[in-house]
BAMINU-723761 format. One line per 5 residues: number of its first residue (from 1); for each residue y, z, x of C-alpha. Coordinates in nm, 4 decimals. Layout:
NUM = Y Z X; ... .
This chain:
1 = 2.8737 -1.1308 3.8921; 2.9796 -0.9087 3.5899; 3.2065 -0.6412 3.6688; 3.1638 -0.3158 3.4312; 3.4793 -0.0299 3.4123 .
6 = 3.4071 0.2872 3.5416; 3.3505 0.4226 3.1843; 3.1715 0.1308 3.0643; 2.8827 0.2407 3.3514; 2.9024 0.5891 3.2660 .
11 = 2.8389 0.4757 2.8453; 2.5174 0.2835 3.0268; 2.4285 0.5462 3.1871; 2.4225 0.7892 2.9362; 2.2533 0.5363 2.7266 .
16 = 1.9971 0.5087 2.9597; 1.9438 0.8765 3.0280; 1.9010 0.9574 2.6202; 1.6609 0.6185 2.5331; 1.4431 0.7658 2.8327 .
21 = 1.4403 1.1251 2.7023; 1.3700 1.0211 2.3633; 1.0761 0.8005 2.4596; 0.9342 1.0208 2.6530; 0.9753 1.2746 2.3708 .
26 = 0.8998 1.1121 2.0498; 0.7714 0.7758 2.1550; 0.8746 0.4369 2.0298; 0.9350 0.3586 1.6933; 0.6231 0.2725 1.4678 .
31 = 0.4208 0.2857 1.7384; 0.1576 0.6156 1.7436; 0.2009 0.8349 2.0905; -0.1561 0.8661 2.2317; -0.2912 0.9703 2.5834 .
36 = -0.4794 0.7309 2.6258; -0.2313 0.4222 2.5469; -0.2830 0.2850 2.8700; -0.6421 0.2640 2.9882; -0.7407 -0.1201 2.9125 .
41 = -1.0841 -0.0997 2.7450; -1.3711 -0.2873 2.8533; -1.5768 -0.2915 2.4874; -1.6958 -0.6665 2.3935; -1.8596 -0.7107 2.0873 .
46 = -2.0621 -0.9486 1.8853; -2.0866 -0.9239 1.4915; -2.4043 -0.9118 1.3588; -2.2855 -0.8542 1.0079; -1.9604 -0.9322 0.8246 .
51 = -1.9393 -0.8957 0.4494; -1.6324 -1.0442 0.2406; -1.3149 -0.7765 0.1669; -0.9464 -0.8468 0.1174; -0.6746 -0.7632 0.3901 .
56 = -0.6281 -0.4482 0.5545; -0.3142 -0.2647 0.3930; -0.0837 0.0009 0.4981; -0.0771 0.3726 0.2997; 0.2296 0.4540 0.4481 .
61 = 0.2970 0.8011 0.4228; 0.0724 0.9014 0.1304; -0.2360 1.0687 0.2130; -0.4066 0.8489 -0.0392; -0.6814 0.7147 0.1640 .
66 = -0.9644 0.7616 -0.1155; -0.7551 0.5094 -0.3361; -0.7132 0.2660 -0.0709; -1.0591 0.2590 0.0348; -1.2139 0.2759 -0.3262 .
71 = -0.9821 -0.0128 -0.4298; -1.0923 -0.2326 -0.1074; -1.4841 -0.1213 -0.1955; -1.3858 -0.2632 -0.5424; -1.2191 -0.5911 -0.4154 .
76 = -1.5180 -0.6333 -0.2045; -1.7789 -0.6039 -0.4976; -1.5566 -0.8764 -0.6658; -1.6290 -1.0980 -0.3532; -2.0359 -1.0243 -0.3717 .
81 = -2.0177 -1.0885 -0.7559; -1.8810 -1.4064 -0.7213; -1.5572 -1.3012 -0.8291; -1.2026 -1.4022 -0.7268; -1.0703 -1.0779 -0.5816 .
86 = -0.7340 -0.9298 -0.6535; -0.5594 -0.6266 -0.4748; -0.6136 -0.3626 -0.7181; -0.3232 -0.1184 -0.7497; -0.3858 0.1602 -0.4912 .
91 = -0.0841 0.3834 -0.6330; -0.1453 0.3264 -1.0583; -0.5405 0.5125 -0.9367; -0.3748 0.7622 -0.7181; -0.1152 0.8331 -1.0154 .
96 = -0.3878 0.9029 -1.2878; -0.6305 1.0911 -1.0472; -0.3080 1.3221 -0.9690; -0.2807 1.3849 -1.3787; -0.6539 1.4605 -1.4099 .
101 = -0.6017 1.7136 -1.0974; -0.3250 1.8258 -1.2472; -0.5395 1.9169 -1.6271; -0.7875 2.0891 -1.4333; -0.5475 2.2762 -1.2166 .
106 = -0.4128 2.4266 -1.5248; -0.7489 2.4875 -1.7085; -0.8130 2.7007 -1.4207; -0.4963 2.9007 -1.4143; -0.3632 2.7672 -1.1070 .
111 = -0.7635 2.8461 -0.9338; -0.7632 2.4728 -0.7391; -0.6285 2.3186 -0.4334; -0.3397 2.0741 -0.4850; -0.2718 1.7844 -0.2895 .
116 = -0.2713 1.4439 -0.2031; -0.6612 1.3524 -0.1000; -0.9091 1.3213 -0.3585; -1.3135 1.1816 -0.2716; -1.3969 0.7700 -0.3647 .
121 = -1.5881 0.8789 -0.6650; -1.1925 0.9392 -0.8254; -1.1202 0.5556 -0.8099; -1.4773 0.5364 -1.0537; -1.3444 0.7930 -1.2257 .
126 = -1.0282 0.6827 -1.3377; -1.1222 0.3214 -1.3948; -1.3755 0.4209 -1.6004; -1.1269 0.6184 -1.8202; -0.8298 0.3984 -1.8405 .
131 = -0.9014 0.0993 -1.6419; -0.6821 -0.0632 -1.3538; -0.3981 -0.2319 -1.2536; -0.2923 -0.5401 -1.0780; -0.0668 -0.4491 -0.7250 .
136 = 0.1697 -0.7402 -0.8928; 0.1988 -0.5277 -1.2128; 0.2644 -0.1760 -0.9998; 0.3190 -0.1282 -0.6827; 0.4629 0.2585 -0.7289 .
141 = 0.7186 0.1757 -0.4980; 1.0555 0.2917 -0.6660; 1.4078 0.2232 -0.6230; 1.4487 0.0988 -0.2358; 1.1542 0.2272 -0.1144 .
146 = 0.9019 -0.0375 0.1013; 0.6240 0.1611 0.1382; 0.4256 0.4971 -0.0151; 0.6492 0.8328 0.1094; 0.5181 1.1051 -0.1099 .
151 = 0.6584 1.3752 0.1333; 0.9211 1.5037 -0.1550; 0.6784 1.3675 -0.4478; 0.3974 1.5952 -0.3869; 0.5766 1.9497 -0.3145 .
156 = 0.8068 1.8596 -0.6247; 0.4857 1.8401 -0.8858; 0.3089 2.1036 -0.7106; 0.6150 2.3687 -0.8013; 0.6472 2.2266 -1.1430 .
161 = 0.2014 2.3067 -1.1958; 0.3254 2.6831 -0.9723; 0.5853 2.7605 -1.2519; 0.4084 2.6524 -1.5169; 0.0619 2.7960 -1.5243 .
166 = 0.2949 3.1450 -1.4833; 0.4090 3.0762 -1.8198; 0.2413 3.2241 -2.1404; 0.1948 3.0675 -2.3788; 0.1461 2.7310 -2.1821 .
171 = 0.3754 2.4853 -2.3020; 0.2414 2.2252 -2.4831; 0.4280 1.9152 -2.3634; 0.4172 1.9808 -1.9745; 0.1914 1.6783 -1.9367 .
176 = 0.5269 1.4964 -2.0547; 0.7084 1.6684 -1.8047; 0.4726 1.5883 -1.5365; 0.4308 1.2370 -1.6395; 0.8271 1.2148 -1.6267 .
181 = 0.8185 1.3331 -1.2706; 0.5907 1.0595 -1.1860; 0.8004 0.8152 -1.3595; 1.0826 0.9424 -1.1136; 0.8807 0.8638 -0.8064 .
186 = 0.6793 0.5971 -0.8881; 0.8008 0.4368 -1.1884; 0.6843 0.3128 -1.5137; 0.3971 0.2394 -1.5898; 0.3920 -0.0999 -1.8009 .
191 = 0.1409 -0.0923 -2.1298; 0.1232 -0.4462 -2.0934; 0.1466 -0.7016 -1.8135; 0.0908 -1.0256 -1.7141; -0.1560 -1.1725 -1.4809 .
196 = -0.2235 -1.5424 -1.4123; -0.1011 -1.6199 -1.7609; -0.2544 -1.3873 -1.9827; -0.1315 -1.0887 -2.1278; -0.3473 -0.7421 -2.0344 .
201 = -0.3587 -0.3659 -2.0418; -0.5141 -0.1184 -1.7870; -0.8479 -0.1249 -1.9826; -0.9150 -0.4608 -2.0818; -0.7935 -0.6477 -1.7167 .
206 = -1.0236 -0.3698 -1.5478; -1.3243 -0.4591 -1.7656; -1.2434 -0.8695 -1.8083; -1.0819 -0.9739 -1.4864; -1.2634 -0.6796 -1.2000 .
211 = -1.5729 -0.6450 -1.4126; -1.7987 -0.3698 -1.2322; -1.9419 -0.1150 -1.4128; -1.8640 0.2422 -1.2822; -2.2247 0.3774 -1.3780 .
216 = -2.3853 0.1265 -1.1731; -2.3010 0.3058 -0.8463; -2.4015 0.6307 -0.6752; -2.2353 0.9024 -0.4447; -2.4428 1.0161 -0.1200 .
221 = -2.3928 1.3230 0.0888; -2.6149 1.5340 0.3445; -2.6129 1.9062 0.3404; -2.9635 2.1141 0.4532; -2.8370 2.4388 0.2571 .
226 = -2.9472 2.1938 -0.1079; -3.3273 2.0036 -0.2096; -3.3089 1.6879 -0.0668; -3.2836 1.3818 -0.3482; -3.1092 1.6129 -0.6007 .
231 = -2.8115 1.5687 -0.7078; -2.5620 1.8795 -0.6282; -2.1468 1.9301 -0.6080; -2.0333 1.9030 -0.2816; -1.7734 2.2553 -0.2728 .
236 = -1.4508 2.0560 -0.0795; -1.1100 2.0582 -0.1857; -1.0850 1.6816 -0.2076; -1.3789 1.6960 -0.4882; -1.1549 1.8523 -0.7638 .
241 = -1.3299 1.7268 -1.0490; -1.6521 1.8309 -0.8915; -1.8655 1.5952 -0.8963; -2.2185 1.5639 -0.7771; -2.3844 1.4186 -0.4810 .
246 = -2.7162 1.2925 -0.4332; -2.8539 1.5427 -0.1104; -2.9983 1.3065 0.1573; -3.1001 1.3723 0.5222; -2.9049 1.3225 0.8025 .
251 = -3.0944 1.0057 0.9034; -3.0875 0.8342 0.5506; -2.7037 0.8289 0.5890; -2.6954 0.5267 0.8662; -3.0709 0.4047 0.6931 .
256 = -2.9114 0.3206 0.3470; -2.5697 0.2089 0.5166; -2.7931 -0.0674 0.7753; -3.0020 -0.1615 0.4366; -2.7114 -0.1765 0.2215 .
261 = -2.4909 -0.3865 0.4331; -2.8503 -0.6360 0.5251; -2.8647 -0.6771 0.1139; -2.4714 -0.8010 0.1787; -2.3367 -0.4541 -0.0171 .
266 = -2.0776 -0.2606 0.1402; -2.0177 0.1074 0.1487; -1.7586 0.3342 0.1031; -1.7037 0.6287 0.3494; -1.5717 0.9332 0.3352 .
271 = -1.5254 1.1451 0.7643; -1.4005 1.3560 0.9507; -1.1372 1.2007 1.2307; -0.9974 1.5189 1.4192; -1.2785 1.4518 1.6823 .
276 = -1.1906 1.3736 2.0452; -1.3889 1.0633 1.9847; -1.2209 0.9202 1.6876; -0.9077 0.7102 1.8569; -0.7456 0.4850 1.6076 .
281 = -0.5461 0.3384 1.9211; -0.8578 0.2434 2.0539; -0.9742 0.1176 1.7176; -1.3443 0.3318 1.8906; -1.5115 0.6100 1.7034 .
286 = -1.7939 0.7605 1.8811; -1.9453 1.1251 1.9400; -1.9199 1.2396 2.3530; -2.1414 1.3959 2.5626; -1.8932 1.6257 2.6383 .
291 = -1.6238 1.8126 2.4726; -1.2960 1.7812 2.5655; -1.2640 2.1141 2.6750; -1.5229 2.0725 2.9190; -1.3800 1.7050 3.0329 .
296 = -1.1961 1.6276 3.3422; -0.9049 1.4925 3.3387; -1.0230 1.1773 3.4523; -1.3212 1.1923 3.2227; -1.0641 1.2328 2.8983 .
301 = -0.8293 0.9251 3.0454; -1.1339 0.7142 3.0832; -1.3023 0.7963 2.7605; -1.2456 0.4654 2.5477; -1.2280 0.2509 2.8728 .
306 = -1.6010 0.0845 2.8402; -1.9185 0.2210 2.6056; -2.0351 0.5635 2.6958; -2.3558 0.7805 2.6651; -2.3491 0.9539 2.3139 .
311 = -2.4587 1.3418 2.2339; -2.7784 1.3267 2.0062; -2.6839 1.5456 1.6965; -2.9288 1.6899 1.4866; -2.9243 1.8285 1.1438 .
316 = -2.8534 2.1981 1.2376; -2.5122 2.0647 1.4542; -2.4431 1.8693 1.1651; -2.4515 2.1486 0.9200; -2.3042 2.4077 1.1144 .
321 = -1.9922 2.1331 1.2094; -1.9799 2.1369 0.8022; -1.9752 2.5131 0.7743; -1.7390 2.6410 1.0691; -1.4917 2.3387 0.9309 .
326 = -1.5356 2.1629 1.2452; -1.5762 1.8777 1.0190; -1.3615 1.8423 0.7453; -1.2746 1.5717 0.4359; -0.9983 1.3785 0.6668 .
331 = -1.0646 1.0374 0.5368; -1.1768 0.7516 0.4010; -1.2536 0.3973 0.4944; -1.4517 0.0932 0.3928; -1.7674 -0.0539 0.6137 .
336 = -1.8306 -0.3790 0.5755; -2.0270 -0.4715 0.8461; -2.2374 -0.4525 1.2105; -2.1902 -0.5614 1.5457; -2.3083 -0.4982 1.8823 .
341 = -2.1710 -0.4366 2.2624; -2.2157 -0.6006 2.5213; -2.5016 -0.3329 2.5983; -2.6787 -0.3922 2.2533; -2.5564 -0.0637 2.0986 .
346 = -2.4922 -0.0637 1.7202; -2.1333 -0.0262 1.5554; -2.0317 -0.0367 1.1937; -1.7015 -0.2699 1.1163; -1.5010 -0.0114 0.9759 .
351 = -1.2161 -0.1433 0.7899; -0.8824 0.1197 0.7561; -0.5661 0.1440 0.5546; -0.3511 0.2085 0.8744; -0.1768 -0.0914 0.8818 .
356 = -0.2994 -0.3470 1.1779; -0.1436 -0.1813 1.4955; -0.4304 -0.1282 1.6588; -0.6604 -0.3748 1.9179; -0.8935 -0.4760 1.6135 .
361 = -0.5862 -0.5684 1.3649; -0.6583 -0.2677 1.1501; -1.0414 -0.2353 1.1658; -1.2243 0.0209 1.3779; -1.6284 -0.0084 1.5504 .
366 = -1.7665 0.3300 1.4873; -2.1264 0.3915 1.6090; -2.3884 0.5158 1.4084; -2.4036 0.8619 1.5607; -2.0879 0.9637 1.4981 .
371 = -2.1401 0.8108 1.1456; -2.4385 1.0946 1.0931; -2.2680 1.3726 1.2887; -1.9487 1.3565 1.0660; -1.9750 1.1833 0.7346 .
376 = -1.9222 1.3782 0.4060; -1.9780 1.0988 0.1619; -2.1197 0.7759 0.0974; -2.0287 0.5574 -0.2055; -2.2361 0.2303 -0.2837 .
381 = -2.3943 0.0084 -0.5644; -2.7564 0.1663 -0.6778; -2.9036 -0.1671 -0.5856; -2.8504 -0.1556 -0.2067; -3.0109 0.1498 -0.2042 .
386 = -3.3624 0.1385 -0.0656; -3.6616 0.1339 -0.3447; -3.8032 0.4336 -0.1879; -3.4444 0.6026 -0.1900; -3.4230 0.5157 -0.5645 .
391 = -3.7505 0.6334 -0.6874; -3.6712 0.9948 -0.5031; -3.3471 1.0369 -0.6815; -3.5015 0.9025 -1.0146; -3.2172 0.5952 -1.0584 .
């Protein structure tokens, strides 16, 4: 038997004492707190549908969702055109989407929200204007760093736009100056590269090697306060370039998703994930009967623990969740396909950019409810819309 000294046991036991605090207060390392961590669920599905996409990845701490999921939406199109699919650079689409923020920030006098998010239609939008880049060719890590942190990036070129658009006249060169400060957080990025050797730029190994056409696909949202099947700009922070929306009803939302993913097309989604039903832990997204509020406490520690009746929403819940900010832009992720549980109830495979510690290595099952209670956008190619869908909106 090992014999400790008398101030060896006291080290231990101070050890001890400050591990156990510390857990109890922060948690372990890497591993998200949540409440219910310990209730073993029950769920059992069976995939009815599971389109090609590339592995899930990790953001890190960037809160650049949008490019992740647009990216993986792109990937995936490479897979249904017969393509061999490469991980396009989430950070290079992120960096140019943060420069076209950044223009219309100052064309408006400092009149538009700054930040990190942006909507999927971005990722169209900036490989349409300078193409795309290779994760091999920039990654947008820089210096030591092993994973996105743009916790001093962000407030940094958000007081650089702050001082400047005080300034009169405007200075001419400040896109220099905020392309330097970029450079300092992200690095370089190269004019040329090479991939799988051949020498490209941004515009011709987006259009040669990835190959989509931006104009060939179409954003979908569902407000009641705009004509249905007309096309109108969706007023959220996250859609700074304002862009427009084709205006669909509530129940065409999980209609063109279910047709879309049939016709082997997957869809990009923009949600809300604040909800009491949203548990990444769980890798279970679903809309309760009850709130939490009005849940016992055994009713909240039992909530992901087997499938559970869903609240019907309709149209006016939906809208008024929109207007009271209930339901907000939070994210964005990538469905690629459908399964059932083991009581027959649809889910969509959602695929995240959370890394894979959760039960369903980094994918989530999200039921179709919750999908029309709390989506804010849809982003697919024109042909896996319904015919019927089409002819409305006049594609």
């Amino acid at each position: 038997m090992i014999r400790m000294k008398k101030k060896q046991w006291i080290f231990v036991l101070v050890l001890v004492l400050v591990l156990t605090m510390l857990f109890y207060r922060y948690g372990l390392p890497f591993i998200h707190r949540n409440k219910y961590a310990k209730v073993k669920t029950q769920y059992e599905f069976t995939e009815i549908i599971n389109l090609g996409c590339t592995s899930v990845k990790q953001q890190g701490a960037s809160n650049t969702c949008w490019s992740y999921t647009g990216n993986s939406f792109l990937e995936s199109e490479m897979i249904r055109m017969g393509k061999k699919p490469v991980e396009i650079s989430q950070i290079y689409t992120a960096r140019q989407a943060y420069l076209g923020r950044a223009q219309n920030f100052v064309r408006l006098h400092g009149g538009l929200s700054m930040g990190e998010g942006g909507q999927i239609h971005d990722v169209l939008n900036v490989f349409r204007k300078y193409g795309a880049l290779p994760q091999s060719a920039y990654s947008g890590l820089y210096g030591n760093n092993t994973y996105n942190d743009f916790k001093k990036m962000t407030p940094m070129l958000n007081s650089l736009l702050k001082v400047l658009v005080k300034t009169k006249p405007l200075r001419s060169n400040w896109e220099e100056s905020y392309q330097a400060a970029l450079d300092a957080h992200l690095g370089k990025v190269p004019e040329t590269f090479d991939y799988e050797g051949k020498k490209y730029t941004a515009r011709n190994f987006a259009d040669q090697v990835i190959g989509i056409r931006p104009d060939d696909y179409v954003a979908l949202a569902s407000v009641t306060d705009q004509p249905f099947y007309e096309p109108f700009v969706l007023l959220i922070p996250d859609n700074w370039s304002f862009d427009s929306f084709y205006n669909v009803p509530m129940e065409q939302l999980t209609n063109t998703i279910d047709t879309a993913l049939q016709r082997g097309f997957t869809v990009a989604w923009t949600t809300d994930v604040s909800e009491n039903g949203f548990s990444w832990q769980h890798g279970l997204a679903y809309v309760p009967q009850k709130s939490e509020d009005e849940m016992s406490k055994e009713e909240i520690n039992t909530m992901f623990v087997k499938p559970m009746p869903e609240r019907k929403i309709t149209a006016a819940e939906r809208q008024a969740a929109f207007e009271n900010w209930q339901t907000t832009d939070d994210h964005a992720m990538h469905i690629v396909g459908l399964a059932n549980d083991q009581y027959g109830r649809p889910y969509y495979i959602v695929k995240n950019s959370w890394g894979k510690a959760n039960p369903y290595k980094g994918y989530m099952y999200v039921t179709k409810e919750f999908v029309r209670f709390k989506t804010i956008s849809l982003l697919l190619h024109k042909d896996a819309l319904e015919a019927k869908i089409k002819t409305k909106i006049t594609l």
